[in-house]
VOFIPA-246334 format. One record per residue (C-alpha): residue in three letters; x, y, z. Coordinates in steps of 0.02 Angstrom, whole numbers, padded with zeros to 5 digits, always signed. Layout:
VOFIPA-246334
ALAXYZ...
This chain:
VOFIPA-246334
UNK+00026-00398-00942UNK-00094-00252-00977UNK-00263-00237-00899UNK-00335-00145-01064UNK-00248-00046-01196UNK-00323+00125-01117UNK-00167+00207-01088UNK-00223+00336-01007UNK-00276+00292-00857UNK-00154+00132-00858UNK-00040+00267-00856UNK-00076+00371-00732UNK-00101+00204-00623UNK+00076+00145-00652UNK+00136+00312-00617UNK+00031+00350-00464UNK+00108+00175-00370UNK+00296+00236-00449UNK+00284+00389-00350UNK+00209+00300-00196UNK+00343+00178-00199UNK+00469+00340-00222UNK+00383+00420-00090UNK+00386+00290+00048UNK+00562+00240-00006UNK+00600+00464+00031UNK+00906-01258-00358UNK+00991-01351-00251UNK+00975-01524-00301UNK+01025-01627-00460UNK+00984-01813-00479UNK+01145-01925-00460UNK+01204-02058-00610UNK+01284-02022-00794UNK+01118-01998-00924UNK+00994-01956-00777UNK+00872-01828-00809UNK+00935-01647-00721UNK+00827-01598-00561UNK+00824-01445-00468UNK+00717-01345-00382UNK+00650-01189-00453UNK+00551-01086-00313UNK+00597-00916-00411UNK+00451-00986-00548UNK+00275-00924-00516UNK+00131-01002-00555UNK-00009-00883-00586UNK-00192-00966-00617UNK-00348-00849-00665UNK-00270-00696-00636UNK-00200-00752-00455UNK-00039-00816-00419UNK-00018-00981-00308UNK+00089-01022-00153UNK+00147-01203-00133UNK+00185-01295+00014UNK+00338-01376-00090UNK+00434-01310-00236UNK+00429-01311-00389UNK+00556-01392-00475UNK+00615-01394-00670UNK+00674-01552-00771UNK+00737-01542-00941UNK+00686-01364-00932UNK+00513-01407-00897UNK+00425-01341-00750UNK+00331-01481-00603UNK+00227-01471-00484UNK+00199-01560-00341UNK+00033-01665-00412UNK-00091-01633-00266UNK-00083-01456-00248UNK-00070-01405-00442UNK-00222-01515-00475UNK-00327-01452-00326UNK-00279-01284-00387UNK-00339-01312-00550UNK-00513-01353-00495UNK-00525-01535-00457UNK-00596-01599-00292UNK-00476-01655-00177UNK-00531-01827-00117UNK-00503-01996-00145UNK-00641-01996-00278UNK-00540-01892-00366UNK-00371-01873-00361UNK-00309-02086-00331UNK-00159-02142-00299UNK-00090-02332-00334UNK+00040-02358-00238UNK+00077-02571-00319UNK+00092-02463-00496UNK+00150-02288-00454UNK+00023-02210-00540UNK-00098-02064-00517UNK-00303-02074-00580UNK-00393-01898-00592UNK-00553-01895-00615UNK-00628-01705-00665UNK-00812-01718-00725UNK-00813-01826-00871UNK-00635-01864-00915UNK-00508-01992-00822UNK-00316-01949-00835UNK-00211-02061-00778UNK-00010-02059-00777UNK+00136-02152-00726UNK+00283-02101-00615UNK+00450-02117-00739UNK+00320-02146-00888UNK+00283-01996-01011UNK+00142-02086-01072UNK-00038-02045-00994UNK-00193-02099-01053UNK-00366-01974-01067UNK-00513-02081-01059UNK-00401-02236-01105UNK-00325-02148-01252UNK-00124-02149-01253UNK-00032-01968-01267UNK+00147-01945-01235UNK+00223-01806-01173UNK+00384-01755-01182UNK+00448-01757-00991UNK+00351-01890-00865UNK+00303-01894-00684UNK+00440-01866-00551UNK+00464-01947-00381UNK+00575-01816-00276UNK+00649-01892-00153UNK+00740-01735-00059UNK+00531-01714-00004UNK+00458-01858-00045UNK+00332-01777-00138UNK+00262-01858-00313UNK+00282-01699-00457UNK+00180-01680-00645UNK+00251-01589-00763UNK+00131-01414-00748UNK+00097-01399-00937UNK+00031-01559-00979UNK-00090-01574-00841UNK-00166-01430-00855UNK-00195-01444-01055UNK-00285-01612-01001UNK-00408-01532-00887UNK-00420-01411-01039UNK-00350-01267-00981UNK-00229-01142-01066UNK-00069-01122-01043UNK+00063-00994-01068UNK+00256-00966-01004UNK+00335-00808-00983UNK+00523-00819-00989UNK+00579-00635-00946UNK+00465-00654-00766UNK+00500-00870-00759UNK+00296-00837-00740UNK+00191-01000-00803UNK+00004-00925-00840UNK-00139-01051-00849UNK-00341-00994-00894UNK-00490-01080-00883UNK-00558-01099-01077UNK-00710-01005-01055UNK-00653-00851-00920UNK-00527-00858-01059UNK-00640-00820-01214UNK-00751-00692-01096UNK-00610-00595-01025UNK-00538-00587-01208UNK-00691-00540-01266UNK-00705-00387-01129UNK-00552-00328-01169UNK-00562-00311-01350UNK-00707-00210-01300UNK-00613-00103-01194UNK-00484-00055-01322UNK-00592+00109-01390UNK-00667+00191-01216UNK-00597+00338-01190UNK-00441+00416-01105UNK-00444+00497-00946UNK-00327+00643-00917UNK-00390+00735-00739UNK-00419+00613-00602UNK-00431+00665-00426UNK-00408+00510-00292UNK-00383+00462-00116UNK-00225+00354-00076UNK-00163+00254+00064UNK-00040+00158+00086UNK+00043+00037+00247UNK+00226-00013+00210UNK+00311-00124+00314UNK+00499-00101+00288UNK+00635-00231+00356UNK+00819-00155+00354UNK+00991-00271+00378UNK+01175-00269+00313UNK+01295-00390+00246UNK+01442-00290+00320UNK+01376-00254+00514UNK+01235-00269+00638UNK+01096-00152+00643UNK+01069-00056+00828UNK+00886-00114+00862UNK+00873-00279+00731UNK+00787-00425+00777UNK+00863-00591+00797UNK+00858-00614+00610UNK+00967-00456+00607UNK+00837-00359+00530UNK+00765-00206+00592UNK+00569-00168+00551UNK+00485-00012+00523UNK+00312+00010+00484UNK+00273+00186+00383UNK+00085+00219+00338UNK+00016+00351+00206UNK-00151+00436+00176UNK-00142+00558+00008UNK-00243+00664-00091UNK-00201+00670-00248UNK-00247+00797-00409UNK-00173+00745-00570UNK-00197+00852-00751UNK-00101+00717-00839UNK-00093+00789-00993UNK+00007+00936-00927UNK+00096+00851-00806UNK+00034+00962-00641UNK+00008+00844-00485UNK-00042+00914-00311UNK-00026+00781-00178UNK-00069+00828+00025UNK+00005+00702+00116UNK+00012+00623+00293UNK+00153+00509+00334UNK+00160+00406+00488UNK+00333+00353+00529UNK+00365+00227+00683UNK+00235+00302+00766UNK+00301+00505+00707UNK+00155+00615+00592UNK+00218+00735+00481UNK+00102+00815+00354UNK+00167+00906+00203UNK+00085+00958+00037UNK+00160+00935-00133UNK+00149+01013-00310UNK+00232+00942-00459UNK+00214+01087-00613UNK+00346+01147-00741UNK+00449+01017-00718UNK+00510+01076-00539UNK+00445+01002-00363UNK+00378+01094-00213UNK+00346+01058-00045UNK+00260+01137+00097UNK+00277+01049+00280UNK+00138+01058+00402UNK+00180+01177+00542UNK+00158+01360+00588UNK+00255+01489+00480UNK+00305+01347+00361UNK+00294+01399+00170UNK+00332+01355+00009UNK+00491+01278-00051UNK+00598+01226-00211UNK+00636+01039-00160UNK+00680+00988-00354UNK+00871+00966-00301UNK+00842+00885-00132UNK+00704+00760-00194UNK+00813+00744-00347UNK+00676+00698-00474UNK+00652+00741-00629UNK+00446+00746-00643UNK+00483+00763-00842UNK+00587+00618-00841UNK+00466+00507-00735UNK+00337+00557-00874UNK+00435+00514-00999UNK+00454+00319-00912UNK+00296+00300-00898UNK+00242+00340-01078UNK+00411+00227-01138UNK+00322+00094-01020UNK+00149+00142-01113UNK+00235+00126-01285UNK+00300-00067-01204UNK+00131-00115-01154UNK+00037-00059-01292UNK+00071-00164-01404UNK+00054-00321-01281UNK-00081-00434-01377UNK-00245-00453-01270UNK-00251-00620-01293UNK-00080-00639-01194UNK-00164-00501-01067UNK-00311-00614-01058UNK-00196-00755-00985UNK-00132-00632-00833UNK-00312-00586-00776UNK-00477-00612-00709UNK-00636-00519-00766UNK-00800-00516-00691UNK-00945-00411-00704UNK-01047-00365-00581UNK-01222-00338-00529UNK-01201-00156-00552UNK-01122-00175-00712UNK-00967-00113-00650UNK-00817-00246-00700UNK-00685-00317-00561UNK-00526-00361-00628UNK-00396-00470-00544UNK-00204-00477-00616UNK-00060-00397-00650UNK-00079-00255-00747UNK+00099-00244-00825UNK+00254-00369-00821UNK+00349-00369-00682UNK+00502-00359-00831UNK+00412-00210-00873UNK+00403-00110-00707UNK+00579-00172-00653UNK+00626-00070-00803UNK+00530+00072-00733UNK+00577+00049-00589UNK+00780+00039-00645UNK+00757+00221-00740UNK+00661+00270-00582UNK+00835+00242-00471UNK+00924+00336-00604UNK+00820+00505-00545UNK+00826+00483-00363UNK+00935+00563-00245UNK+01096+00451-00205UNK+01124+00449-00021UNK+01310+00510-00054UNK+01415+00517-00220UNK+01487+00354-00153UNK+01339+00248-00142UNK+01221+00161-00294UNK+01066+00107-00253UNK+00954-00024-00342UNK+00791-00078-00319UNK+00677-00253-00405UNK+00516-00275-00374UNK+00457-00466-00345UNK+00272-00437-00341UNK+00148-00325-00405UNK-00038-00379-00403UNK-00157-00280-00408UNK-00371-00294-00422UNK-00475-00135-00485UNK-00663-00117-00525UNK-00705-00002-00659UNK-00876+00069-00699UNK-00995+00001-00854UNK-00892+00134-00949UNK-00720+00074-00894UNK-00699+00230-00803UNK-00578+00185-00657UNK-00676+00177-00458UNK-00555+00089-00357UNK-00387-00004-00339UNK-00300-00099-00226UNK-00126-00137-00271UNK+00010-00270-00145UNK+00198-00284-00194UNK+00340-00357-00126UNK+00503-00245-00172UNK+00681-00250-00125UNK+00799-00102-00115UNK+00989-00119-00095UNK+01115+00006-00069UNK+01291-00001-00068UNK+01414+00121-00003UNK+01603+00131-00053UNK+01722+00230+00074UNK+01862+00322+00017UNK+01995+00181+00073UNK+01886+00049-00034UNK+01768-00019+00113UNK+01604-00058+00061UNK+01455-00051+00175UNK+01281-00144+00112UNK+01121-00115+00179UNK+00971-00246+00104UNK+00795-00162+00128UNK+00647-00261+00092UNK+00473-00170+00057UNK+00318-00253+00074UNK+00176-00121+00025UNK-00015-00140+00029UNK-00100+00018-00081UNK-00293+00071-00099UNK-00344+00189-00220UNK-00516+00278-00229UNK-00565+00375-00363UNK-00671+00542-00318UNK-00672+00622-00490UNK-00615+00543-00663UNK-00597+00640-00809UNK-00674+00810-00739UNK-00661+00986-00787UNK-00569+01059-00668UNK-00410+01153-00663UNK-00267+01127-00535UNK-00214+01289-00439UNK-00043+01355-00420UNK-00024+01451-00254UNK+00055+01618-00289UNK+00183+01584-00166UNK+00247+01454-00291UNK+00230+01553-00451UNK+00343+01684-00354UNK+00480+01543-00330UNK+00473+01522-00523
């Protein structure tokens, strides 16, 4: 899901985090019995409501490809008080009351009939007992259309999206709006970034791992970044904190090659295009394929992925995901394809299982600030020349803040001659 359809700055935003990422980088159960419905749990489905997605204290589970939820928590979730008032449980009939303002739902475990203020309506899967928790389940969809809420499923992300009516209709109505503010090209912003990286193999233990055989390294990031976007010049100066080691380097991305310069006395310039092994064309190129993708996303199925509010100051929060994660896995995927392999022998792959992100843009919708979390797992695999293989499973948890100094100013991004002269 998009936040707006100004590509511009959506793209630069997708392709500042890619190279951050880059940077840092360097169910069980079935029910028993011929005829009896098919139960099992389904904990890789998210449930994302308003804009945020929700963590359950028990899984979700999926019968007859429909998705449940465990009936307390969805319906708390979805706004309604969690008492006795409200949410009433009769154990003689197996049934469940809710009571949310002025309507009365009221359902039936193994029935798919439920009444809304005494009327009859029948869906098409019914309230679940599961006994491998003991935990009473509603099918998602249903409930949440009776407390008159949207809802929308995403197969390609197993994502189930559900929006309040009216944040609906505003948030729809912002982003419509949105569609004809301008692009911004030049941006110049302050990144950081905390990365918390946890390292084990299938094949062998790991000198230093912890007793879950993972070893932990924590990596921090301050940057300053200048981006012409439309002529694809970055300059990024950079300080990297490693387990506790600073290095400082500075970074210029310009005619397709990439150059580096390491804090340090007598340290210069350098052609790092082969070593870094990226193709700044190429990344481009992703990132406006991804644009192309996205931009023709309908707002109204954007609308279900986010949260809009505005602000005091006029300025607009947003709260979402800005694209798919579908979509930036297959960024992410063409990504892998430019980066340096750590020997002809090993293939890397990477798949990112969150990406959330909240921004606040001006009355304008000129971009101020961004923060951006995401859960993403890297594995390589290395093949030795008498057919071994040795796996190593990283997984990335990153936390990123952007602030934006300057947006859309006229300024013009320096080459230092010692560069030019490596042309």
């Amino acid at each position: 899901m998009i936040l707006t359809k100004k590509i511009g700055f959506k793209k630069l935003l997708i392709l500042a985090v890619a190279l951050i990422v880059v940077l840092a980088v360097g169910a069980a159960a079935t029910a028993a019995g011929g005829g009896a419905a098919q139960v099992k749990e389904a904990a890789h489905v998210r449930i994302v409501i308003d804009g945020l997605p929700g963590k359950y204290a028990d899984v979700p589970i999926e019968m007859n490809d429909r998705i449940l939820l465990p009936f307390r928590e969805i319906l708390t979730k979805l706004g309604v008080p969690n008492d006795d008032d409200h949410i009433i449980w009769n154990d003689d009939e197996e049934s469940v009351t809710v009571i949310d303002g002025g309507n009365t739902i009221k359902l039936f475990i193994g029935s798919p009939v439920m009444t809304l203020n005494g009327e009859e309506l029948t869906f098409d899967v019914a309230p679940y007992f599961y006994e491998a928790n003991n935990r009473t389940y509603v099918p998602v969809r249903a409930v949440s259309e009776l407390l008159d809420k949207f809802v929308m499923w995403e197969d390609a992300t197993t994502t189930v999206f559900i929006r309040d009516k009216v944040n609906y209709a505003e948030t729809l109505k912002i982003l419509e709006s949105m569609q004809s503010a301008d692009s911004q090209t030049k941006i110049v912003a302050n990144t950081k970034s905390a990365t918390t990286l946890a390292i084990s193999s299938d094949d062998f233990e790991i000198e230093g791992a912890g007793s879950d055989g993972a070893l932990r390294v924590t990596m921090e990031m301050t940057q300053m970044l200048m981006a012409d976007v439309e002529n694809n010049i970055y300059h990024i100066k950079q300080v990297s904190n490693i387990g506790g080691v600073k290095i400082g380097s500075e970074m210029v991305m310009y005619n397709n090659r990439a150059y580096m310069k390491l804090e340090g006395e007598g340290l210069g310039w350098s052609d790092v295009t082969a070593e870094s092994g990226l193709d700044f064309n190429s990344i481009t190129d992703q990132a406006k394929l991804l644009e192309n993708q996205i931009s023709g996303i309908d707002p109204a199925d954007t609308a279900m992925a986010l949260s809009i509010y505005k602000n005091a100051d006029k300025s607009y929060s947003l709260v979402g995901s800005p694209v798919s994660l579908s979509n930036m896995n297959s960024l992410l995927s063409s990504l892998t394809s430019l980066m340096p392999q750590l020997s002809e022998n090993a293939v890397m792959s990477m798949k990112l299982n969150n990406f959330q992100m909240s921004e606040t843009l001006s009355e304008n919708f000129e971009p101020l600030n961004a923060v951006t979390e995401l859960n993403l797992d890297m594995t390589v695999t290395e093949t030795a020349v008498n057919g071994a293989k040795a796996t190593y499973n990283m997984n990335m948890d990153m936390f990123i803040t952007i602030d934006y100094d300057v947006v859309d100013a006229d300024f013009t991004i320096e080459i230092p001659a010692e560069i030019l002269s490596l042309q």
